[in-house]
N, C-alpha and C positions, 0 to 999 in steps of 0.2 A: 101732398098739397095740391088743391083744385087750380093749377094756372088759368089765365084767362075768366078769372069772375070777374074781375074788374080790370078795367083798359084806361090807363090815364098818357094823356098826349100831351109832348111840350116841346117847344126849340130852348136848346141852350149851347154855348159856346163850350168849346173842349178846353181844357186845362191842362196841364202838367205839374203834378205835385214834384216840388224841388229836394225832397229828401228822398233820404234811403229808397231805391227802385224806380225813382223817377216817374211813378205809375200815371196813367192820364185819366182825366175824368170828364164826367160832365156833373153839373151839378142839378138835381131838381130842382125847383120852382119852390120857392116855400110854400105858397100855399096847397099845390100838392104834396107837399113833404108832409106837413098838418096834418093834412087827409089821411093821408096815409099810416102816419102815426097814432092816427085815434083811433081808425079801425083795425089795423094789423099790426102792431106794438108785441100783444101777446104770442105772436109767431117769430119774434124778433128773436134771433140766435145771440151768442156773444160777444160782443162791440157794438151791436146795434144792428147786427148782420139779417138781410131779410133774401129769403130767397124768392126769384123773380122771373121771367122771362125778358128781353129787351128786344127790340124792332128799331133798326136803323136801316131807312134803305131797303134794299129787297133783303139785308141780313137780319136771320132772327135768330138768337141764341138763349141760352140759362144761362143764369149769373145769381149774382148777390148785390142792393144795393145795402151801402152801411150810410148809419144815421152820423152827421157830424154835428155835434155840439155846440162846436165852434164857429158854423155857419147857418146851425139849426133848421139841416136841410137832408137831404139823404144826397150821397156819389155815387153814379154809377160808372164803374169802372168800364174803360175802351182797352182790350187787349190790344199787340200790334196784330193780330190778325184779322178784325174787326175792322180798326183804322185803315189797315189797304185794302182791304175789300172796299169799304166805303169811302176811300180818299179823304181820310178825316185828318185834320192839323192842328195845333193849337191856334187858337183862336179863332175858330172857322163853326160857323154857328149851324149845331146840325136840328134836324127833326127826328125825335126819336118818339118811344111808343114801350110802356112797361105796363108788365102782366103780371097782377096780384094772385 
């Protein structure tokens, strides 16, 4: 996959999903989520899984963002190793940076 053809910027607030894993997020913007889904859908893995590059900070890593439904937005997951690196909390509204 060509990372970096497309570069979408956004701030959003971290989360913490309260089930199984406790895992943290941030959520897309809908209307990049949109975007995103009309032109990269067909590279979409299973659950909605898309692989990606993220940029928080001077941290840039590969990931997956997955599409929710139920929010009709794509999550991008924050490991904890991500979070200390970039002193991320819930509810601490970051500027992040995702490569299609």
């Amino acid at each position: 996959m060509n990372f970096h053809a497309v570069e979408y910027s956004f701030q959003a607030k971290a989360w913490q999903y309260q089930g199984k894993g406790a895992w943290y997020f941030i959520s897309l913007p809908k209307d990049i989520s949109k975007e995103i889904r009309e032109h990269f859908k067909e590279l979409e893995e299973g659950w909605g899984r898309l692989k990606a590059k993220a940029s928080i900070g001077s941290t840039e890593w590969d990931t997956a963002i997955w599409y929710d439904s139920k929010q009709s937005c794509y999550l991008l997951p924050l490991k904890a190793e991500i979070r200390r690196k970039e002193n991320i909390i819930e509810g601490r509204k970051v500027k992040a940076k995702i490569f299609i």
